[in-house]
C-alpha positions in Angstrom: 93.1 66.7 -44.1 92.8 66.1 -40.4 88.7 66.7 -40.2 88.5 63.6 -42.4 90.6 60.9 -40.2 89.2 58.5 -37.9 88.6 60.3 -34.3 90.4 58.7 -31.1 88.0 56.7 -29.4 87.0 58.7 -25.8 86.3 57.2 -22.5 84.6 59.6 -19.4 84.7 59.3 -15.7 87.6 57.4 -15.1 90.1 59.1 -12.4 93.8 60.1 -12.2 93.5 58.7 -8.2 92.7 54.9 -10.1 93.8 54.3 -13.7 91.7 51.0 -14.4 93.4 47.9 -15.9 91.2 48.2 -19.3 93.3 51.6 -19.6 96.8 50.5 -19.3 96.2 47.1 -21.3 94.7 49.1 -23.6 95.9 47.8 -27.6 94.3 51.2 -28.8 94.9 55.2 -27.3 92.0 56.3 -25.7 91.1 59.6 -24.9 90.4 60.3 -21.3 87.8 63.0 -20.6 88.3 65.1 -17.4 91.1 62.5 -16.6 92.8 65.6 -14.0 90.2 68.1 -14.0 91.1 67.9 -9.7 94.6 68.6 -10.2 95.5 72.2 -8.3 97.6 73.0 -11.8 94.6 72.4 -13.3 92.6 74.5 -11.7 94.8 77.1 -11.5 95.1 77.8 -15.2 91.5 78.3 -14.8 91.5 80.6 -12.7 93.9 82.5 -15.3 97.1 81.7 -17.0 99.3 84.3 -14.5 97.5 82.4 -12.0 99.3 79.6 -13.0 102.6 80.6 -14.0 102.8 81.8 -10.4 102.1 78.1 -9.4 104.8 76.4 -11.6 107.3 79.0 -10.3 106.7 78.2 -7.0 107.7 74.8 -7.1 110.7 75.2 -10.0 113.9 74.0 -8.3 116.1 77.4 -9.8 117.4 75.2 -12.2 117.9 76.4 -15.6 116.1 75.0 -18.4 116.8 73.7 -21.8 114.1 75.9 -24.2 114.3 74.9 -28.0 113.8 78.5 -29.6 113.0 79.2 -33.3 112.6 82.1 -35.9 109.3 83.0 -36.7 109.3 81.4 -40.3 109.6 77.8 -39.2 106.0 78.2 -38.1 106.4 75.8 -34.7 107.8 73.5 -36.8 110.6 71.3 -35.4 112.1 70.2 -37.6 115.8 70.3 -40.0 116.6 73.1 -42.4 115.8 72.0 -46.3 119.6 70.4 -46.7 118.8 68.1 -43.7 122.6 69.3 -42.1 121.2 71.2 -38.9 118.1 71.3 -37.3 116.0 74.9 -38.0 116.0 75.6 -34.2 118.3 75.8 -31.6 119.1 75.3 -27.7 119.6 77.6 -25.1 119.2 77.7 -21.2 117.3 80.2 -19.3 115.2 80.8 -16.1 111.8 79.4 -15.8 110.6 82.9 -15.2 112.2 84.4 -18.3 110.7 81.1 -20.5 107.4 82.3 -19.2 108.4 86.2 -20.1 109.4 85.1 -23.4 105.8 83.6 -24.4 103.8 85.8 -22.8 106.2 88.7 -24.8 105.2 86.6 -28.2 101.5 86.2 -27.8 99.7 88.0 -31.0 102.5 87.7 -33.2 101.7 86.2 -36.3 103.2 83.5 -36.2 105.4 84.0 -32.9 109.2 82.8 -32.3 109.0 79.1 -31.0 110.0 78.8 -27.3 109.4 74.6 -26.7 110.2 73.1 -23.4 110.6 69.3 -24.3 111.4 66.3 -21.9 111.8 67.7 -18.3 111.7 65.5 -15.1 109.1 66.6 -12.6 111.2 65.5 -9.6 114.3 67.6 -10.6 113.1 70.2 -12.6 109.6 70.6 -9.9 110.5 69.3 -6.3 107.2 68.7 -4.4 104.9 69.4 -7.5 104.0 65.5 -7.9 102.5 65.7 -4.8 99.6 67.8 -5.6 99.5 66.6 -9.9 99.6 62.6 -9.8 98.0 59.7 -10.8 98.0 56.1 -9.5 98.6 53.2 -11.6 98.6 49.3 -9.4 101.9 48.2 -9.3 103.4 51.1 -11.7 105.7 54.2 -10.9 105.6 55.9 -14.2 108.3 58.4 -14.6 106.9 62.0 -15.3 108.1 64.5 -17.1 106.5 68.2 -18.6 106.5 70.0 -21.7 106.1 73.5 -22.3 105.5 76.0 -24.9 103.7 78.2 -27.1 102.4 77.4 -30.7 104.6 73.7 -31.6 104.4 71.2 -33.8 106.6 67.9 -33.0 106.9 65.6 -35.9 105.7 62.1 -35.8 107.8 59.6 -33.5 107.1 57.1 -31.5 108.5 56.5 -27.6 108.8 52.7 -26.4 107.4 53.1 -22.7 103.5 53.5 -22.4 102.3 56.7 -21.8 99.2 58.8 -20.2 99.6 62.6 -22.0 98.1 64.7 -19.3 97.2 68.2 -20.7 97.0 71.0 -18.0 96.3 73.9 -19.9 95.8 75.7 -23.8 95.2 72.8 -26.3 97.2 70.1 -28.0 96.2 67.7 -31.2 97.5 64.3 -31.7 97.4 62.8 -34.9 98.3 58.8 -34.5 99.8 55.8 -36.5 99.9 52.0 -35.2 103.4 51.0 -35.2 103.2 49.2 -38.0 102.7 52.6 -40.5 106.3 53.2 -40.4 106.9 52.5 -43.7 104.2 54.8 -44.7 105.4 57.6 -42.6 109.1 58.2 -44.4 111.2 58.5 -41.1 114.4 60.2 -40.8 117.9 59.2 -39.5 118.4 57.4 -36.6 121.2 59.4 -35.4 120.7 62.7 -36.3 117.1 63.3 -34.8 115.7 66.8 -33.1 115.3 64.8 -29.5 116.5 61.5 -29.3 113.9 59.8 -31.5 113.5 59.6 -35.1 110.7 61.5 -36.9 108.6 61.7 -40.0 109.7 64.2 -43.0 106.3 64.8 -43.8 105.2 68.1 -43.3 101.4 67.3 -41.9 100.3 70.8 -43.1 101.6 70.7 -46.4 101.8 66.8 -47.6 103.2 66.5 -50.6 102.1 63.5 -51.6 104.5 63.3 -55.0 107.3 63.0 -53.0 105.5 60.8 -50.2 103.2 59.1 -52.1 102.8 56.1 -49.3 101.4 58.9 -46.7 98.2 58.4 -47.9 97.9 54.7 -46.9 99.3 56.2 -43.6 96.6 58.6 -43.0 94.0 55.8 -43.7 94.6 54.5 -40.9 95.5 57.5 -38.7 93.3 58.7 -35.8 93.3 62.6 -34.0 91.7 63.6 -31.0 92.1 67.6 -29.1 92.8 67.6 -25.7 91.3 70.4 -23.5 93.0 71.9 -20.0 92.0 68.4 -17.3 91.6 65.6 -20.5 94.6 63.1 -21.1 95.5 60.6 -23.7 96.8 56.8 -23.5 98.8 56.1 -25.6 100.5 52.7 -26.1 103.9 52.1 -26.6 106.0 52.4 -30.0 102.4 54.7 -31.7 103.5 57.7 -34.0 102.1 60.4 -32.2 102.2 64.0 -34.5 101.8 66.7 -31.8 100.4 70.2 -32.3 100.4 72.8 -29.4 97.4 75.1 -30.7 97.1 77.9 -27.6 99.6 80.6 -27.4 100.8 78.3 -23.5 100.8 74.7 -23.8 101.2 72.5 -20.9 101.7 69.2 -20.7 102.9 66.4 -17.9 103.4 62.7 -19.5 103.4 60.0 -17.6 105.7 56.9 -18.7 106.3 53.6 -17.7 107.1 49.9 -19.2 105.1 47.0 -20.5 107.8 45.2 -18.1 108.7 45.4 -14.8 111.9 47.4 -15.3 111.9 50.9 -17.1 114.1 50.6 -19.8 114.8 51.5 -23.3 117.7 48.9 -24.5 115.3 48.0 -27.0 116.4 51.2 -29.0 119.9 50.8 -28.1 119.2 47.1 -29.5 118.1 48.7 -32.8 120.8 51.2 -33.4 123.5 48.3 -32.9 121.7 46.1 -35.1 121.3 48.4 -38.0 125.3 49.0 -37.8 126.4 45.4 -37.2 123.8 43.9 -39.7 122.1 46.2 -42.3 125.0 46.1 -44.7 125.5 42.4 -45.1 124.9 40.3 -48.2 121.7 38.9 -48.1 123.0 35.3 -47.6 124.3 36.4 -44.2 121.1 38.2 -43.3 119.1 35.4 -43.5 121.4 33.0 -40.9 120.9 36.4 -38.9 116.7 36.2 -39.3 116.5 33.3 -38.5 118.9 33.2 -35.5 116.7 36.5 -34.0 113.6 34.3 -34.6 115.0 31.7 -32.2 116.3 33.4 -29.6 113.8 36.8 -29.7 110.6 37.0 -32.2 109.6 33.2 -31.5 112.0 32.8 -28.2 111.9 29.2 -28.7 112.0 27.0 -25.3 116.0 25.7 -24.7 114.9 23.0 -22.1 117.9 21.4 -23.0 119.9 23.8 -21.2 120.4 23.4 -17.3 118.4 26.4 -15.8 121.7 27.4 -14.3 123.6 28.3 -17.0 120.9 29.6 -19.4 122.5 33.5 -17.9 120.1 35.9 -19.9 117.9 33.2 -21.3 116.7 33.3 -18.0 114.1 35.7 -16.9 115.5 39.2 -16.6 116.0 40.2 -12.8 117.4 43.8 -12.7 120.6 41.6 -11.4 120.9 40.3 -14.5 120.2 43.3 -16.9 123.1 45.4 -15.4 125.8 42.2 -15.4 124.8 41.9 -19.0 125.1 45.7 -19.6 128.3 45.5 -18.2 129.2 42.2 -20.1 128.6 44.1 -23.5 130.1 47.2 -22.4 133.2 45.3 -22.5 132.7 43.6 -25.7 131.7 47.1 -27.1 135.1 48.4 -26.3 137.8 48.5 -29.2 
């Protein structure tokens, strides 16, 4: 299936030191060949994997970490068990040092217990590692986090900040949706979701395309790409992004940071309300709702007959602003 989509377009010789504008305004993900190739993790899982595992531990804070672990018949697969009541893998905390014993201890099983590291922050999990492993965007301070693993596979979701996927050793595959495939992708709940964010049903290896017929107009217009140890991936905000880790130890730093000038995701939270205060409503009333979204939002017609003064959050969003409003419906939230 995945031999025959269309292949993420690639771009060579551009640094991590100076990510140029064409790469961030970027409408499509783009491959970036060699992106970190200079990074000392880099280099070090080249000179061998203990090599680097002896890096990483240098720099981890102590801190224990949060490891999703799974039985060997789930194949990697995050993912819910078949009644869709409890996900088929399950939580713990342990050292780094013992993650690390407990992949190496599962290489040449076939197929191994899942050990996944998801969303960790660099700056609390890895004090001082960001010095070494960074990139430089103009007027950006992406947020980075690392994920860790042996053989995974993350289900299609999307994330709403803009990201650079920088791979730093073994291989990973992305398979990739515009935003607008959602449909075509049959998502799961909202609030009942592996890691925060919804993700497709579809099992890539095994589609059954009876029970998800409209997958196939998905994988139209799909696009996959491999990354190898010093290649990264842009990819803009709100893509599906299917992620396979294919080596026995995956790692992976991303890179994440808003098409605004503040980092935050109340566009979810904006979702999630509106799908509980309006989904149910008879159609009459969801029309008065469309169109008053439209005015204020989709279209966000011009209210010059406002004084500037007392527009509040009409106005341009100063980070002011988003927290007195956060507060403001904080309050209205309460009951």
């Amino acid at each position: 299936m995945l031999g025959t989509l269309k292949k993420i377009a690639s771009v060579e010789g551009i640094s991590a030191c100076d990510v140029p504008s064409f790469i961030i305004e970027s409408k499509q993900p783009l491959i970036l060949k060699g992106f970190i190739k200079d990074w000392p993790m880099v280099k070090k899982g080249q000179e061998s994997e203990t090599a680097l595992q002896r890096y990483l531990l240098k720099y981890a804070s102590g801190q224990d970490l949060v490891v999703g672990c799974g039985t060997p018949d789930i194949d990697g697969r995050i993912f819910y068990n078949k009644a869709l009541t409890a996900l088929n893998c399950k939580a713990y905390k342990m050292s780094l040092a013992d993650l690390f014993g407990q992949i190496n201890k599962s290489q040449g099983d076939t197929p191994p217990s899942l050990y996944y590291m998801g969303t960790t922050p660099v700056d609390a999990y890895f004090p001082n590692l960001r010095k070494e492993n960074n990139i430089h965007i103009a007027g950006k301070s992406p947020a980075m986090n690392m994920w860790m693993g042996n053989e995974s596979t993350i289900p299609a979701h999307y994330d709403v900040p803009n990201n650079i996927a920088c791979n730093i050793y073994g291989k990973r595959r992305f398979t990739l949706f515009p935003p607008e495939q959602i449909e075509n992708l049959y998502i799961g709940p909202l609030d009942f979701t592996p890691a925060g964010q919804s993700i497709s049903l579809v099992d890539f290896k095994k589609s059954d395309f009876i029970k998800y017929p409209k997958f196939k107009q998905a994988l139209a217009h799909a696009q996959v790409g491999e990354l190898e140890a010093g290649d990264a991936l842009f990819l803009p905000s709100m893509w599906w992004h299917h992620v396979e880790g294919l080596a026995h130890f995956n790692l992976l730093t991303t890179f994440w940071w808003s098409s605004t000038d503040h980092l935050t995701d109340e566009s979810g939270n904006a979702l999630l309300y509106a799908v509980m205060a309006l989904r149910n409503l008879p159609k009459d009333k969801k029309d008065i709702w469309f169109n008053l979204f439209k005015h204020y939002i989709f279209e966000a017609t011009p209210l010059d007959h406002i004084p500037e003064h007392a527009k509040g959050m009409l106005n341009p969003q100063s980070e002011k602003a988003l927290r007195k409003f956060k507060d403001y419906l904080i309050k209205r939230l309460r009951y």
